[in-house]
C-alpha positions in Angstrom: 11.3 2.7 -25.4 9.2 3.4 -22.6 5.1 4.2 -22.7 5.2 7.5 -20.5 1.6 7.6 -18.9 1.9 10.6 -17.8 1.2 13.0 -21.2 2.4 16.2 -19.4 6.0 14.7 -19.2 8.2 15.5 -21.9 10.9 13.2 -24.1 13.5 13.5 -22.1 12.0 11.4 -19.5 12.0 9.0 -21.4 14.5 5.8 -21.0 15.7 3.0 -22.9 16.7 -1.0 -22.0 18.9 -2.5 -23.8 19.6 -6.0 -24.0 21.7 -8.7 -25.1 21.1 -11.9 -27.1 22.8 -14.5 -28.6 22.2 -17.3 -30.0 24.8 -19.5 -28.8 26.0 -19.9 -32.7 22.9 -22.2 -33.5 22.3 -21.0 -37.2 18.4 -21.8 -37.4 17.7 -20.1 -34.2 17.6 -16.7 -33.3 16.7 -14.5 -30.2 13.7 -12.1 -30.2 11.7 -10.3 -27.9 8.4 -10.4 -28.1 6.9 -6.5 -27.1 3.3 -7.7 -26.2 5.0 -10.2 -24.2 7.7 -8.0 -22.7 6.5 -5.1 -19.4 8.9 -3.7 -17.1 7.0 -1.7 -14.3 9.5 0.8 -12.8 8.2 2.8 -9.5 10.4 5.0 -7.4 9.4 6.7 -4.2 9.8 9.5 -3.1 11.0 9.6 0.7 10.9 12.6 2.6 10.7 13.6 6.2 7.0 14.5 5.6 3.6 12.5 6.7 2.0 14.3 4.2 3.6 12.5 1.2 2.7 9.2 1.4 1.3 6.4 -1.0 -2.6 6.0 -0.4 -5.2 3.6 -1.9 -8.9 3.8 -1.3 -11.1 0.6 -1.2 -14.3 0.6 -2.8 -17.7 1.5 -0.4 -18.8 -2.5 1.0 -22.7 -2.2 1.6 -23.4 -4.7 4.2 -26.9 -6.8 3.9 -30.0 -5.0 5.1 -30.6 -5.4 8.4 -27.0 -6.6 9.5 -25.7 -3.5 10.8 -21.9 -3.6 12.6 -20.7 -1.6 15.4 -16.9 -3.2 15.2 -14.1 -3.3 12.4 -11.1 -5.9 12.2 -8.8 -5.6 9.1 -6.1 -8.4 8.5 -3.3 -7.0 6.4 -0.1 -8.5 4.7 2.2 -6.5 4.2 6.5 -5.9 4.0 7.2 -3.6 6.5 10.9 -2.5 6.6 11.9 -0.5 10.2 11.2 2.6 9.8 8.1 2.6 7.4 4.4 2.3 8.4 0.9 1.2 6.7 -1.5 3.1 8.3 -4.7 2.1 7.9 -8.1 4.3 8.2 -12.2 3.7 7.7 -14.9 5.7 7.1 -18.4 4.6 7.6 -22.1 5.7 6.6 -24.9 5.1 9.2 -27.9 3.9 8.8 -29.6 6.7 10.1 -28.2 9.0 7.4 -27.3 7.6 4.2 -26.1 10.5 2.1 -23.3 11.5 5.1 -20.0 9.9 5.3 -18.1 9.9 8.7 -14.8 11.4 8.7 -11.7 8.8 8.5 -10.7 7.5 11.3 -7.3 5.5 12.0 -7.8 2.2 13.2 -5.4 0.6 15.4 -2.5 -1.5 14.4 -2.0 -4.1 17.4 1.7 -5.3 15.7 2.8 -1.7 15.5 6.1 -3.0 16.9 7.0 -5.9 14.2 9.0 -5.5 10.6 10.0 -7.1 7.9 13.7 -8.4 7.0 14.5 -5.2 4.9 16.9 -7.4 2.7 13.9 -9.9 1.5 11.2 -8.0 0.5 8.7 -11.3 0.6 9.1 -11.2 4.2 5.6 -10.4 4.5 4.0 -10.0 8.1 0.3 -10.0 9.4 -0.7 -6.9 10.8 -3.9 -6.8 12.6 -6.0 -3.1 12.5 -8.7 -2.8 14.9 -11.7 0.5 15.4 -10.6 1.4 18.9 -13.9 2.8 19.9 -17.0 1.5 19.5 -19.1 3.5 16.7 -22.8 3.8 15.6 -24.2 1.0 14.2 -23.1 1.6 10.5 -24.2 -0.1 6.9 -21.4 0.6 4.8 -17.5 1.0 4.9 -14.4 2.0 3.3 -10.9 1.5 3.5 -7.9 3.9 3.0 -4.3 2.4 3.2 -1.2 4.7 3.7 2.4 3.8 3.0 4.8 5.9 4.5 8.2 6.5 6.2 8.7 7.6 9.7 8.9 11.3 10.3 11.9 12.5 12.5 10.0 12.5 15.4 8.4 9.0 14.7 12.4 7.5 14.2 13.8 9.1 17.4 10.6 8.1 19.5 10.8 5.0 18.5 14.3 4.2 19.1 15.0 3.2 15.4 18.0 3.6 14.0 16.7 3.6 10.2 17.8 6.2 7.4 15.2 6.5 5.4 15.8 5.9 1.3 14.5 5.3 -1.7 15.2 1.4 -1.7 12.9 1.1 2.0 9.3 0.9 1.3 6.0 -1.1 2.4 3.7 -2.5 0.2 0.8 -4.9 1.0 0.5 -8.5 -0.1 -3.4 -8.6 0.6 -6.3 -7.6 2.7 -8.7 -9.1 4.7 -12.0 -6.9 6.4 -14.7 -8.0 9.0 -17.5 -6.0 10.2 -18.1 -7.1 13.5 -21.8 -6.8 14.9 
């Protein structure tokens, strides 16, 4: 039976697994399953021809050490990225000049925009490399937003892909790594 996180979804949601054991005819030894042992963790994504539904996560705020402001941003990024999807990759920054204010996000630049993964292995993970295009106030803190997408109709016939987008094509990230260049 499946633990439905999501309190305002109702039984018929739910779903089963069943499985099948045997014991090979060994008569002191059985098969069990062992439910603290046991997860399954089941995701499905919605694809649509939309930029506005997309997957997002959002780092927690890095204070950089008094006195060791930045003016640059270089994020490292491993990710599977089938044709036809993107990880787009934004900042926002307080300044040191105000404190309580927190820039607006702004999209760095991905300088591998035109490399994928192998769709069919989804370990194929890539580096990406996401740079701050234009040089910004000296600022004390940071904080990352990642979005996982598909391409929009526009993107896929701009870009000369020949990708139909489903629910089995997605990126996800491997790991991150951020510098604040000063």
């Amino acid at each position: 039976m499946s633990n439905i996180v999501n309190p305002s979804l109702n039984a018929s949601n739910d779903f089963k697994i069943r499985v099948a054991m045997s014991n090979k005819g060994y008569q002191s030894a059985t098969p069990i399953v062992d439910p603290d042992l046991s997860m399954l963790n089941v995701y499905k994504y919605k694809i649509s021809d939309s930029s506005a539904s997309t997957s997002s996560w959002v780092t927690r705020k890095v204070v950089l050490q008094e006195q060791l402001d930045a003016t640059g941003l270089r994020v490292y990024l491993s990710a599977f990225r089938p044709a036809g999807t993107y990880v787009d990759v934004y900042a926002r920054f307080t300044y040191p000049e105000d404190i309580e204010t927190t820039s607006a996000w702004i999209k760095l630049v991905n300088s591998n925009e035109g490399m994928f993964s192998n769709a069919t292995n989804t370990r194929d993970y890539r580096e990406f490399q996401y740079d701050l295009s234009d040089e910004t106030n000296d600022y004390s803190t940071f904080q990352l937003k990642f979005e996982l997408r598909h391409a929009t109709s526009g993107e896929l016939n701009t870009n000369d892909l020949t990708v139909v987008p489903g629910e089995n094509v997605f990126p996800h990230i491997s790991d991150y790594r951020a510098i604040a260049l000063t």
